[in-house]
N, C-alpha and C positions, 0 to 999 in steps of 0.2 A: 616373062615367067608368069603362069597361071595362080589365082588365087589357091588354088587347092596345094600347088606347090610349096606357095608361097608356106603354108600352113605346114605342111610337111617339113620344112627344111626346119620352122621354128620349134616343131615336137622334139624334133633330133636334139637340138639345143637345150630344149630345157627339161631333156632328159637324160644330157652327157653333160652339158656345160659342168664348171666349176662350180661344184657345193660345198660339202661337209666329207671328208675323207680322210682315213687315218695318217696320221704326221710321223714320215719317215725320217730316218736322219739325212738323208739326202732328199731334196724334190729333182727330181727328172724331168727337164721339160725336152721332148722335138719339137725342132722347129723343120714345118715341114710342107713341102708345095710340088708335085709330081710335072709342076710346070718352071722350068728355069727362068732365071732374070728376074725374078720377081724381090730383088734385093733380101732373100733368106740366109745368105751367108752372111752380107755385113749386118742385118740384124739378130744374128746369134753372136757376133763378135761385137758389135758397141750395145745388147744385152747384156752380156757376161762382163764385160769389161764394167759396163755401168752399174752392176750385183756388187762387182768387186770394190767399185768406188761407196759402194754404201756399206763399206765392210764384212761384204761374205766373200765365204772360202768357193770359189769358181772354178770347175773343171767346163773347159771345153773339148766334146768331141768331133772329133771332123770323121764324117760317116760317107763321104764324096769321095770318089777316087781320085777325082778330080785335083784330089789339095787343093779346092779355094780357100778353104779358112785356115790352112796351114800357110799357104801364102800369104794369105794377108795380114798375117801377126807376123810376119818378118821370117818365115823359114822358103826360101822361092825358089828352092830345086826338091820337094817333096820324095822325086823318086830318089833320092841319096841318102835319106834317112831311116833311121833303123836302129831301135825297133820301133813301128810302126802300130795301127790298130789292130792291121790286119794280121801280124805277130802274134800281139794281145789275145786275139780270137779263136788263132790256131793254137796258142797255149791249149784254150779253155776248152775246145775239141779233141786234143790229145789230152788233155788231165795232166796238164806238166804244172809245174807251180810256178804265180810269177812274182818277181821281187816287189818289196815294196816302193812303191816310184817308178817301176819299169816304166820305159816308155814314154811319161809325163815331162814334155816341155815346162820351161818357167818361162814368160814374156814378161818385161817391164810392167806393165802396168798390175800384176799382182795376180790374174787367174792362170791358171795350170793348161796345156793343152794336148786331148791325145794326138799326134797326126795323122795324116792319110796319106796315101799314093796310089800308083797305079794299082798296086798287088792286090785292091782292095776287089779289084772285077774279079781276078779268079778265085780270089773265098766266097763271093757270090755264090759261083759255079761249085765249088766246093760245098758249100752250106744245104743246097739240093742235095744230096745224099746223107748229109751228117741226121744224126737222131737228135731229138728235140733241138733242130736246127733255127727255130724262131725266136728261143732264148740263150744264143750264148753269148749275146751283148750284154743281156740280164746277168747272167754270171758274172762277168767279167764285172760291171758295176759292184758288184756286191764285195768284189772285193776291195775298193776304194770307199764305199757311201758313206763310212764314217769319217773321212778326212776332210767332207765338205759340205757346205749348205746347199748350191746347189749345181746339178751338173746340164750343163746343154747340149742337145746330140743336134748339129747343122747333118740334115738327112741331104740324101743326093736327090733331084728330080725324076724322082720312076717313084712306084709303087712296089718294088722288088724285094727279095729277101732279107736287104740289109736294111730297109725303110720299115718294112715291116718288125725287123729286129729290135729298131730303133721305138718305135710302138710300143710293143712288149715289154720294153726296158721302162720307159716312161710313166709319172707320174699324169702330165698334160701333153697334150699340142696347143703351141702356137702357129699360126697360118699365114704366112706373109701372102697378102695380095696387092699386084700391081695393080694401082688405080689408074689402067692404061687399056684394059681389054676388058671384056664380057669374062667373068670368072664363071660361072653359076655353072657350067657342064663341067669345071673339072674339079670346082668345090663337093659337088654332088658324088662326084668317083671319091675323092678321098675320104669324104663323109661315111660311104658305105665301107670303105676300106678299114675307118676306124669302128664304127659300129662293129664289124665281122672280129678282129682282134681284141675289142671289148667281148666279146659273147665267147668267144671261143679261148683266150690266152691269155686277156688284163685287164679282169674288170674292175680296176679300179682305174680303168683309163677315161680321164675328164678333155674333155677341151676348153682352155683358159680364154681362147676368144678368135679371132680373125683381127690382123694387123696392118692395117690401108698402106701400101708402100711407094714410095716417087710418086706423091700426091701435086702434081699443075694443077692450081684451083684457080689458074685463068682461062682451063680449056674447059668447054661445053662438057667435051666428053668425061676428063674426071671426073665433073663436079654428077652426071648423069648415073656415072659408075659408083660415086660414093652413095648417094640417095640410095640408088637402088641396094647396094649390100646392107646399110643400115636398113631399109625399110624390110628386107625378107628374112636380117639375122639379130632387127632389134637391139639388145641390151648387150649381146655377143660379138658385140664389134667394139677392141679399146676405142678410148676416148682421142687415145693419141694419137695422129696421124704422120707420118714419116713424109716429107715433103722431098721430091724433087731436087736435088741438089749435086752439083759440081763437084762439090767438097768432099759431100760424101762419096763421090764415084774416085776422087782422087786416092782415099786411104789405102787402095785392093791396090795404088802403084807404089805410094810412101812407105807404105806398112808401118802407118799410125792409126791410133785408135784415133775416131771423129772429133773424140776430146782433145786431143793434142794437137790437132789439125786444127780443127775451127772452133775453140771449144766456145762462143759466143755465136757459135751461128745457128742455124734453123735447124738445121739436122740433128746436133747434138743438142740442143734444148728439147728434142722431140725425143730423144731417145731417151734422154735425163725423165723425161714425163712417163713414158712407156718404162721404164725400169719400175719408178714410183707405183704405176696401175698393178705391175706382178706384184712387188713386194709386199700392196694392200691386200691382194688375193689371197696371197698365206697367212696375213692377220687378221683375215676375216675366217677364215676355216678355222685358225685356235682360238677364237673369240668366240665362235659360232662352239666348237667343242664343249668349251670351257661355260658355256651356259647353263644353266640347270634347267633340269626338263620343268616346264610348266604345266 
């Protein structure tokens, strides 16, 4: 990467990064990476899980048609369930009303969860003709935000309607990157994706940071891919680094959260860490508020 890029990727940062932004009753983070595998799902699920263990009120949304994150909190036939988000969605397109709690899974460990399935490609397809079809995940949140602190939308890998949606809705992005491949050409795409949805649909959209994921810091190559993200994104890369780990790949077959699985091991002490870094970010934005002007 050239130095002038180098520069350019850093202006992006420290003129979207996390600052000073008005305090909703709900913060919204996606979590979001137009590139699969890059552990996005289980770090919106032992996030949320780990919010929850610091006693906040946790909606997880699963925005994949996929159902990974509806799997792996323990529901593993996704297409049987009903009603879904993409119910949810088609409420807020036809103006029906929805109950309170529609929808909303309970898991053991305390956070709420919307699901997903397949149905969720054809509201894609459908959301292409709907009118102000970039905000009706926005709607839909608005009508929960006050039941909770905070809500996380796992985005599916595209840049498409419903990622975009998810955007819109959003307070931040969080960025999982595999520390296993060159990221910088598809950081670059999402970067401009978020700038475009900041200027034109949600400017109060911040990015809280880039979060290193399946970190081997015995291989050359991580350790080259880690340097290089911190040296081009600086201060916008947490502290915490998500390592590599068995355990954690086991939870997407157990449907336990990492805490319950291993909860003295590497992964979940990372994730224990990486909770602590968001929940600092929102006490420095009401700190930062709560300052008198000088």
């Amino acid at each position: 990467m050239t130095a002038d890029r180098q520069s350019e990727q850093l202006c992006f940062f420290e003129t979207h990064f996390t600052t000073e932004r008005s305090i909703e009753p709900v913060k919204t983070i996606a979590l979001a990476n137009q590139k699969g595998g890059v552990g996005k799902t289980t770090t919106a699920a032992s996030l949320g899980i780990g919010l929850s263990r610091q006693g906040k009120k946790v909606l997880l949304i699963d925005a994949d048609a996929q159902g990974n994150l509806t799997q792996m909190l323990g529901w593993p036939q996704p297409d049987e369930l009903s009603p879904t988000l993409s119910t949810l969605m088609e409420k807020i397109i036809a103006e029906q009303p929805i109950t309170p709690g529609e929808g909303i899974l309970h898991h053991p460990s305390g956070v709420h969860l919307v699901p997903a399935n397949i149905e969720l490609s054809a509201l894609e397809v459908t959301l292409v003709n709907t009118m102000s079809r970039e905000t009706v995940l926005r709607q839909y949140l608005s009508t929960v935000a006050d039941r909770y602190d905070y809500a996380l939308i796992d985005c599916m890998p595209s840049l498409g309607m419903l990622t975009i949606n998810a955007l819109t809705a959003a307070d931040s992005v969080i960025i999982p990157v595999q520390a296993q491949y060159l990221p910088a050409k598809g950081l670059e795409q999402l970067l401009r994706t978020i700038t475009r949805v900041k200027r034109q649909l949600n400017p109060k959209l911040e990015v809280d940071g880039i979060v290193l994921t399946m970190v081997d810091s015995r291989t050359t190559l991580a350790r080259e891919i880690n340097a290089l993200v911190r040296k081009t994104y600086g201060g916008h890369v947490f502290a915490s680094e998500i390592p590599r780990s068995i355990k954690a790949a086991e939870i997407s077959v157990e449907n336990k959260s990492i805490y319950d699985h291993d909860r003295s091991g590497k992964a979940a002490l990372a994730y224990e860490n990486l909770t602590r870094e968001v929940l600092s970010l929102g006490k420095q934005i009401k700190r930062h508020r709560a300052d008198p002007v000088r």
